[in-house]
N, C-alpha and C positions, 0 to 999 in steps of 0.2 A: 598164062601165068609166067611172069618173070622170076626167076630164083635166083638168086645175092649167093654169093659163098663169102665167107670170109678166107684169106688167103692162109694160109698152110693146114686148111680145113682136112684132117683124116677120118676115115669112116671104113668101116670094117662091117660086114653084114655074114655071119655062117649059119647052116640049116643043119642040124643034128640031134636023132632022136627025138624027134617033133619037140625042140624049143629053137628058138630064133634069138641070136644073141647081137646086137645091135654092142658094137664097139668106135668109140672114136673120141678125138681130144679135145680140147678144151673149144677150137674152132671149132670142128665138126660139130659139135654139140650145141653151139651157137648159129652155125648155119643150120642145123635140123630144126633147132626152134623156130628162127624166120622162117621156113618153109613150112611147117606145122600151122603158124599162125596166119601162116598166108592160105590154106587150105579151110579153116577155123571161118576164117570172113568169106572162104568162096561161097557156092554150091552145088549141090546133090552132083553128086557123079566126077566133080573135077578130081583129080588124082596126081600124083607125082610118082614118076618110074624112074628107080634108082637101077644103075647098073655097072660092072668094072670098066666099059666101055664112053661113060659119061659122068661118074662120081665117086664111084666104087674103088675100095683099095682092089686090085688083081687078086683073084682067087673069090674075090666074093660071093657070095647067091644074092640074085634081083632080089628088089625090094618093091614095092607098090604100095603107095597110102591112098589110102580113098575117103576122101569125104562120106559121110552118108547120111 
């Protein structure tokens, strides 16, 4: 699976007190959707792994969507 970003795409991912708060801008949010909808037409088990290493603003906690 290929994944698009749009360019100055920010995204923010933190883990606290068991909720998960997905933050990012106007890109971001536009690149999460094409990758949502790329997931949407895959299947079973394909997944996207987000991390500060490949997408992630620094500080973040991974992410993982999974098809199911």
């Amino acid at each position: 699976m290929r994944l698009e970003w749009i360019d100055g795409a920010e995204i923010k991912v933190t883990a606290e007190n068991d909720e998960i708060v997905i933050s990012a801008n106007r890109e971001g949010m536009l690149s999460l959707a094409k990758h949502l909808t790329l997931l949407a037409d895959g299947v079973k088990g394909d997944h996207i792994h987000y991390d500060e290493s490949n997408s992630l603003a620094e500080g973040s906690a991974e992410l993982i969507v999974e098809r199911i």
